[in-house]
ChimeraX commands (.cxc) that place a marker at each C-alpha (Angstrom):
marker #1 position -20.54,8.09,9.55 radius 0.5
marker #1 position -17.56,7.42,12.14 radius 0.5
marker #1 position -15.79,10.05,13.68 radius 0.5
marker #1 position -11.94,10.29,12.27 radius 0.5
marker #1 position -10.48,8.92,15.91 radius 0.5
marker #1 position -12.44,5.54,15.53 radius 0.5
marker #1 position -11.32,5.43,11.75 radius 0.5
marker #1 position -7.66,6.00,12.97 radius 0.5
marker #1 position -8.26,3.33,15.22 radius 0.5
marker #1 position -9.44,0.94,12.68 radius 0.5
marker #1 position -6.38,1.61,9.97 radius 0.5
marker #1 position -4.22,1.53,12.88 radius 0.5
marker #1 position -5.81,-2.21,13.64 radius 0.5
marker #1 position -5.68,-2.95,10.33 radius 0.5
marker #1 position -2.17,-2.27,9.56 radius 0.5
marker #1 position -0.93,-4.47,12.45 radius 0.5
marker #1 position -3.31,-7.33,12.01 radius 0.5
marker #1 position -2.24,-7.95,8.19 radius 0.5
marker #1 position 1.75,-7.01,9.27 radius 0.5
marker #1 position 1.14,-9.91,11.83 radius 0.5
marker #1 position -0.71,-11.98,9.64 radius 0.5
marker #1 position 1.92,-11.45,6.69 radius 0.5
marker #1 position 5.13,-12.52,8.80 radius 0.5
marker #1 position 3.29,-15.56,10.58 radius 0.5
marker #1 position 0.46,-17.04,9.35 radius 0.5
marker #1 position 0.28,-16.79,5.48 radius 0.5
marker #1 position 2.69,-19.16,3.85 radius 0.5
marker #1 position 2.71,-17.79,0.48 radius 0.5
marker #1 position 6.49,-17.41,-0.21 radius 0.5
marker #1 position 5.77,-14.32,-3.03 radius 0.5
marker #1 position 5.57,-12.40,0.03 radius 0.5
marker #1 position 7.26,-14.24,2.19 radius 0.5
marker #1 position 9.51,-11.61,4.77 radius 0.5
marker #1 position 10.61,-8.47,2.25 radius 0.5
marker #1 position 6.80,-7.08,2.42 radius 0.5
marker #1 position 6.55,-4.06,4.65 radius 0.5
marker #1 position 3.25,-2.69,5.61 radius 0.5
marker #1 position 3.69,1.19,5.86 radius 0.5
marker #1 position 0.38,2.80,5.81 radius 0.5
marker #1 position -3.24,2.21,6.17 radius 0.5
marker #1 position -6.00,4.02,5.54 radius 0.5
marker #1 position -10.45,4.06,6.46 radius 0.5
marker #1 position -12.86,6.11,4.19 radius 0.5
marker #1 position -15.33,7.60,6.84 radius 0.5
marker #1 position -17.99,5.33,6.61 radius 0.5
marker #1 position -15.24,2.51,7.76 radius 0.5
marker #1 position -15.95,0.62,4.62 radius 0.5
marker #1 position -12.83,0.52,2.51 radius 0.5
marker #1 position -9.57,0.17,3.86 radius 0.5
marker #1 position -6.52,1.22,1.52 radius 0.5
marker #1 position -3.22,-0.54,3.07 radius 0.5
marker #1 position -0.02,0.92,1.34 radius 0.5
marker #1 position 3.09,-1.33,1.43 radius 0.5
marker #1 position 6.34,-1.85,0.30 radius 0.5
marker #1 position 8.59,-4.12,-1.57 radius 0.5
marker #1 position 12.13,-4.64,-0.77 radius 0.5
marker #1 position 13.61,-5.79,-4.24 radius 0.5
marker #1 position 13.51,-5.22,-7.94 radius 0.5
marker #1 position 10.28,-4.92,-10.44 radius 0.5
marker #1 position 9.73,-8.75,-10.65 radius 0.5
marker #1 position 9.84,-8.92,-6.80 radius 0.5
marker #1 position 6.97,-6.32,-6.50 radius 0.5
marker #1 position 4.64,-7.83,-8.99 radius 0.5
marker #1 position 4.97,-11.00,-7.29 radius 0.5
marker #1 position 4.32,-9.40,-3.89 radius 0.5
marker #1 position 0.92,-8.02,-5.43 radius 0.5
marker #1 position -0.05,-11.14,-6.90 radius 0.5
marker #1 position 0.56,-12.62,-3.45 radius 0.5
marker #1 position -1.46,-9.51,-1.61 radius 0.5
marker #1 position -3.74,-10.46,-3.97 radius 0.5
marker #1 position -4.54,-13.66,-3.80 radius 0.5
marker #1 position -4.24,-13.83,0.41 radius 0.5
marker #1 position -6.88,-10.88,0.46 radius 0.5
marker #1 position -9.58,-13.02,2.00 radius 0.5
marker #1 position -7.67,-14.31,4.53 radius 0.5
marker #1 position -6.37,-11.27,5.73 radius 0.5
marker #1 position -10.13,-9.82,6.07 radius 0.5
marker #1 position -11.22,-12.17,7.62 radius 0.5
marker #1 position -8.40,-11.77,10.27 radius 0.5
marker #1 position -8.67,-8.18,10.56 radius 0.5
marker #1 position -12.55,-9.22,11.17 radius 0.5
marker #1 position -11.80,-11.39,14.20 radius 0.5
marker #1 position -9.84,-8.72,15.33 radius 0.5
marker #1 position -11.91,-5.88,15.19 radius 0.5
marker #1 position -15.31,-7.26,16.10 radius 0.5
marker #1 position -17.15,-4.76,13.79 radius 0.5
marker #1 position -20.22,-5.46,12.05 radius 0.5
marker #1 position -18.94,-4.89,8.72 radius 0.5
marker #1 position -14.92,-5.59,8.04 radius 0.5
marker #1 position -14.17,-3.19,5.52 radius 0.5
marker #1 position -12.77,-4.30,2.46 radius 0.5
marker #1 position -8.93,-4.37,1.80 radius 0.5
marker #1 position -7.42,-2.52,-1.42 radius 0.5
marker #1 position -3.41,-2.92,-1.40 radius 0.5
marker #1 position -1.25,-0.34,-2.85 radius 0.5
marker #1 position 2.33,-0.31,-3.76 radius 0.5
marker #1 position 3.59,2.84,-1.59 radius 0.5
marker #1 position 5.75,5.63,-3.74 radius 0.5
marker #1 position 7.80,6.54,-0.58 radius 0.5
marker #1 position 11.13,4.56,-1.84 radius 0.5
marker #1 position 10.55,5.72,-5.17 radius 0.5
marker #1 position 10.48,9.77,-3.93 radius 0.5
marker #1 position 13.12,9.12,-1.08 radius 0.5
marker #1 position 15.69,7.88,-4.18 radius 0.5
marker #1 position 14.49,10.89,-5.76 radius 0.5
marker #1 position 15.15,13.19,-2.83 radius 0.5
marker #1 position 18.90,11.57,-2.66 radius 0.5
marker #1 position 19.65,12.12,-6.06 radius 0.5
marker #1 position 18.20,15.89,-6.06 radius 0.5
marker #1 position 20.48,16.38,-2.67 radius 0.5
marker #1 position 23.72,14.61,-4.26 radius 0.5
marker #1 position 23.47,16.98,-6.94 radius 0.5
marker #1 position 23.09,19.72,-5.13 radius 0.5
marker #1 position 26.21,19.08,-2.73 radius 0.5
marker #1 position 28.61,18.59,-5.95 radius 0.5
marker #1 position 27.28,22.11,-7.58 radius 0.5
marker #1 position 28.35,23.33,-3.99 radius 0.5
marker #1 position 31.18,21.96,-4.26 radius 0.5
marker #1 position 31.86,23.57,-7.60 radius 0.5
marker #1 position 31.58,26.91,-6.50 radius 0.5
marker #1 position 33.03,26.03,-3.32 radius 0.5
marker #1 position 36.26,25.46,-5.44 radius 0.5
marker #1 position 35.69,27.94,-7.73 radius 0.5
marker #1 position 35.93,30.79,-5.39 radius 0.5
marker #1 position 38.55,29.38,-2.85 radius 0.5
marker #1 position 41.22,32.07,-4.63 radius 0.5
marker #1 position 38.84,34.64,-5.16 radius 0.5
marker #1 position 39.36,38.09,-3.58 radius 0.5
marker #1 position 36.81,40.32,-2.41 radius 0.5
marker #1 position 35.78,43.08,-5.50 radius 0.5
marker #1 position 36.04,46.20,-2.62 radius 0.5
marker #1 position 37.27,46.00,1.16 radius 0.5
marker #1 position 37.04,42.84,2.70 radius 0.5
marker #1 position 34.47,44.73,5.20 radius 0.5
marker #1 position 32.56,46.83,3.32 radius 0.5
marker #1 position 30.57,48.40,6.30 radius 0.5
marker #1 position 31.30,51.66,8.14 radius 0.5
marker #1 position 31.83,51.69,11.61 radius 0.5
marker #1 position 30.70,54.83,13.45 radius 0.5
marker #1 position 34.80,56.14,14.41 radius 0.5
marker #1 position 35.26,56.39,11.07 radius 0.5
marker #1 position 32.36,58.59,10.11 radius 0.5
marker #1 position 33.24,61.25,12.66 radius 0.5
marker #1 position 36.93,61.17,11.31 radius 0.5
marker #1 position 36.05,61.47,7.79 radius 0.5
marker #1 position 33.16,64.62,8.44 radius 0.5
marker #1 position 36.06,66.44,10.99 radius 0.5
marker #1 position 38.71,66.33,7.98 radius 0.5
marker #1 position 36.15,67.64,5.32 radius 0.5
marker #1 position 34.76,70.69,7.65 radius 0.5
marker #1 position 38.19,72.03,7.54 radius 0.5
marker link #1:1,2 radius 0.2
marker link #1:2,3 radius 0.2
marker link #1:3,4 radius 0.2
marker link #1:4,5 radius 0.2
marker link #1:5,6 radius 0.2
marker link #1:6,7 radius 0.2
marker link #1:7,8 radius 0.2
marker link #1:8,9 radius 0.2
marker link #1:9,10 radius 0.2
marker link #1:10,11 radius 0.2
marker link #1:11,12 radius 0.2
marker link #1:12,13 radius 0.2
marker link #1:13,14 radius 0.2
marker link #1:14,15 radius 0.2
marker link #1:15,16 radius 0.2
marker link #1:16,17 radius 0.2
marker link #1:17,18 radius 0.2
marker link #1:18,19 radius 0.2
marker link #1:19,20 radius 0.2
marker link #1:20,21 radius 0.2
marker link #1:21,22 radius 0.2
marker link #1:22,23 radius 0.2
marker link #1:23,24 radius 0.2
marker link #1:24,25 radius 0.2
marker link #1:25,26 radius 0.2
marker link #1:26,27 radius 0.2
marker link #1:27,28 radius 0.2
marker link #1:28,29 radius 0.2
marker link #1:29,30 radius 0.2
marker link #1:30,31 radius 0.2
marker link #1:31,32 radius 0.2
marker link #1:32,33 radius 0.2
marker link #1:33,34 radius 0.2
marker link #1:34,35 radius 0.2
marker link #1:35,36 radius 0.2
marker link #1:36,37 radius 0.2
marker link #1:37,38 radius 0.2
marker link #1:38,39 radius 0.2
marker link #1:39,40 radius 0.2
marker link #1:40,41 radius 0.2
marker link #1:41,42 radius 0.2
marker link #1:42,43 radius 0.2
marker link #1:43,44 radius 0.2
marker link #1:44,45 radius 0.2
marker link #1:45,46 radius 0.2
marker link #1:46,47 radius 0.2
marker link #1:47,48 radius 0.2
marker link #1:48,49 radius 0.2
marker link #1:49,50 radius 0.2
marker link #1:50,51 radius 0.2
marker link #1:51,52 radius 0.2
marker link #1:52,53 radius 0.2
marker link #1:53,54 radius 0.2
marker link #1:54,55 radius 0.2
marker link #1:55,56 radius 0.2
marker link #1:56,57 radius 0.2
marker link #1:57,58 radius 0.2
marker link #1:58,59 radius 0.2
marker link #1:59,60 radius 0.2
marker link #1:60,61 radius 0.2
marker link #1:61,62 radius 0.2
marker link #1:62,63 radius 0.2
marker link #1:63,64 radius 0.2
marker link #1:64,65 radius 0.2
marker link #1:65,66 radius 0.2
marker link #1:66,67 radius 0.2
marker link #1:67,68 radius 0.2
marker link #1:68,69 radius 0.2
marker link #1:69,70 radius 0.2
marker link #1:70,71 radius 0.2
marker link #1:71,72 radius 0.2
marker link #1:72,73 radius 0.2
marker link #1:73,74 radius 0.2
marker link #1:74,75 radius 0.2
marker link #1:75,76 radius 0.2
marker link #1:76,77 radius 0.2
marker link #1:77,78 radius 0.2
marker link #1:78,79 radius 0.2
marker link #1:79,80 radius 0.2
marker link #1:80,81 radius 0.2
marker link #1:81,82 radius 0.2
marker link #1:82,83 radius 0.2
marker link #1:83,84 radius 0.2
marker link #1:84,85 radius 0.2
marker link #1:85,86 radius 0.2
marker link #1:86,87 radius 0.2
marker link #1:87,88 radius 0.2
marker link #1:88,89 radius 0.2
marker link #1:89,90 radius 0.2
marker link #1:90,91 radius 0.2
marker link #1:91,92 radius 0.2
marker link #1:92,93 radius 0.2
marker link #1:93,94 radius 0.2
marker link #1:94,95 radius 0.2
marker link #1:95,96 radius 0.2
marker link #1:96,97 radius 0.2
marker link #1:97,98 radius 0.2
marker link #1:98,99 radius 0.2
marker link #1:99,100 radius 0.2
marker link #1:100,101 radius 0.2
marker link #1:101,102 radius 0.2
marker link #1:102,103 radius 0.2
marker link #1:103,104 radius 0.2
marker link #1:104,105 radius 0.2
marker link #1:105,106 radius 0.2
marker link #1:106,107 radius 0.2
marker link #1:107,108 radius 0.2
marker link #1:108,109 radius 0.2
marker link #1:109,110 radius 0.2
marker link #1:110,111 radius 0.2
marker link #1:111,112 radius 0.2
marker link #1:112,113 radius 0.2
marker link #1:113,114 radius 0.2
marker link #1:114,115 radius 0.2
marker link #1:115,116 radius 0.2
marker link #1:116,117 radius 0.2
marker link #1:117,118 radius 0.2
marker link #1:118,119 radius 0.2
marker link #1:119,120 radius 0.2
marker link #1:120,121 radius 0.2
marker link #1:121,122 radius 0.2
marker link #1:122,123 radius 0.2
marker link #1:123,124 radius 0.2
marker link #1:124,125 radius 0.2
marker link #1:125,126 radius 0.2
marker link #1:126,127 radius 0.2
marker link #1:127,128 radius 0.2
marker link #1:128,129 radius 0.2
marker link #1:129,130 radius 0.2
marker link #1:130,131 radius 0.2
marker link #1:131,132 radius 0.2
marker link #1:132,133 radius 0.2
marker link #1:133,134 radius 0.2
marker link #1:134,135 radius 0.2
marker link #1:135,136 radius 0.2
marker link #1:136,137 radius 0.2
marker link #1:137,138 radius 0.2
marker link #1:138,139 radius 0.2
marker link #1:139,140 radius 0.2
marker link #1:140,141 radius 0.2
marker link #1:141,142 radius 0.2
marker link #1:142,143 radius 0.2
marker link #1:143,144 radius 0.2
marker link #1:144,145 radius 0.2
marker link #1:145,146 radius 0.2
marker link #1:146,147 radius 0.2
marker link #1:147,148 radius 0.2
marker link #1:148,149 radius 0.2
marker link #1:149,150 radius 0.2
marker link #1:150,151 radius 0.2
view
């Protein structure tokens, strides 16, 4: 089993090696320049490598991008093998990242919280306060109000 630093190292490799090998050598135009590589990841034994990417584009765009993936999977082992000079190249699962999908998600979920803010915002610009506008005693007033009451 590798220690985590030397499977860092490895996902880090991998990541640029098929970024490289996506923008220069592979001339499959499904994937052609609106791939983005985002994350990669090494089980342990440096076996497996799981590289999550990205799709700028609709639906049709990103099944064409993982047919391409797909099909240029060899290749892109086998440079990630000349690259690493390991014994074993670990073998390359590609995964459609969710980050775009959650980031959309997180807009939407911020949007509508700034126009319910903006509701009450304009709901209460008239409103007056129910008691004193400051509510708190300060300690001048105390003494004055226990000096009148001891008479």
């Amino acid at each position: 089993m590798a220690d985590n630093a030397r499977a860092k190292k490895l996902a880090d490799l991998i990541r640029e090696v098929v970024a490289q090998k996506l923008q220069r050598g592979i001339k499959d135009p499904r994937l052609g320049s609106h791939v983005t590589i985002t994350d990669t990841r090494v089980t342990g034994d440096l076996r497996e490598a799981t590289v999550f990417y990205t799709v700028y584009g609709d639906d049709e765009d990103r099944a064409s991008a993982a047919a391409g993936l797909e099909s240029a999977k060899g290749i892109l082992r086998s440079a990630v093998g000349a690259a690493a000079g390991t014994k074993f190249t670990p073998t390359l699962t590609f995964v459609a990242d969710a980050l775009p999908e959650n980031a959309k998600t997180i807009d939407d979920l911020l949007a509508k919280a700034r126009a319910e803010d903006a509701k009450v915002r304009e709901v209460s610009s008239g409103a007056q306060y129910a008691g004193e506008a400051d509510p708190y005693r300060k300690p001048g007033e105390d003494e004055d109000d226990e000096g009148t009451a001891a008479e």
